[in-house]
N, C-alpha and C positions, 0 to 999 in steps of 0.2 A: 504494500500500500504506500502510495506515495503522496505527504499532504506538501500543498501549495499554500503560502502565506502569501496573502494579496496585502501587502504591508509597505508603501514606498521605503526606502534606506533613512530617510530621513525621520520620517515617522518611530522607527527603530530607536534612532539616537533619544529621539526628544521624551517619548511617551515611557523609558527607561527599560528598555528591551536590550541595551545594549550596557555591559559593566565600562563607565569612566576610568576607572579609577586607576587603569592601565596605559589611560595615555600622558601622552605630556603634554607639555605647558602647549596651550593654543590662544593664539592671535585671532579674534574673529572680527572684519570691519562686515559690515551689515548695512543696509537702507530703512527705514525705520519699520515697513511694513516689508518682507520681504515673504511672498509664498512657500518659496524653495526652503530657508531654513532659518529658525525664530530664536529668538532670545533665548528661551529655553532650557538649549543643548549650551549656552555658557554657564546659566545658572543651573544646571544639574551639575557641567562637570566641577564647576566651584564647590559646589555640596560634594561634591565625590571628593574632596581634595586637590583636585588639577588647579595650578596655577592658571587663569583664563585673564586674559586682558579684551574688552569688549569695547568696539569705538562704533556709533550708529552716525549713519549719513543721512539724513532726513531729506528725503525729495530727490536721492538720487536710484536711479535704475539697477533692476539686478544685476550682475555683475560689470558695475562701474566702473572699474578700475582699468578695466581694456579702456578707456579711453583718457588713458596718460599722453600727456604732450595737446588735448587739447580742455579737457576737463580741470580745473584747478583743484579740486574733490577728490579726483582721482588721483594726482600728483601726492595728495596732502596723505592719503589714506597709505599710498606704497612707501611713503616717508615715514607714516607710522609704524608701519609695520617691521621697515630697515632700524631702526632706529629701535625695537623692543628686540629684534634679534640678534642685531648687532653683539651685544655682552654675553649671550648663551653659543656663541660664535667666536670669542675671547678678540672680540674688532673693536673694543672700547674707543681707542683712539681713532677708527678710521671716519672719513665723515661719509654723507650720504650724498654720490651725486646721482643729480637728475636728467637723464640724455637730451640737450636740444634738439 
């Protein structure tokens, strides 16, 4: 017998089908209402222990960040993101450039 979960991956994370408490530190930048994946899956993994840093973009598109060099939003959000993994990368000193 073979069962099927009709269960998106996402759904998995948030609704706690899936144990946190195995991964690591995660970065998540988000749009404020985002369908694909919510607030949630930072504050479980926080509750599970996981280091989470959470930055929300209010008003901007699912995955914003592909439009770096013309979006200022999206510059700002992959500068956050260089800039929290920088020191888990032992790059303290290096700075973050932005390609023109």
């Amino acid at each position: 017998m073979q069962l099927t979960l009709r269960v998106q991956p996402t759904e998995m994370i948030t609704s706690g089908w899936f144990d946190l408490t195995a991964t690591g530190a995660s970065f998540v930048t988000n749009r404020e209402k985002d369908p694909f994946f919510t607030k949630s899956f930072a504050e479980r993994a926080s509750q599970a222990g996981v280091e989470v840093r959470l930055d929300v973009f209010p008003e901007m598109l699912h995955s914003f960040q592909m439009m770096a060099g013309r979006a200022p939003e999206a510059e700002d959000a992959i500068r956050r993101f260089a800039e929290s993994v920088r020191p888990k990368l032992g790059l303290q000193g290096e700075r973050t450039r932005v390609a023109q």
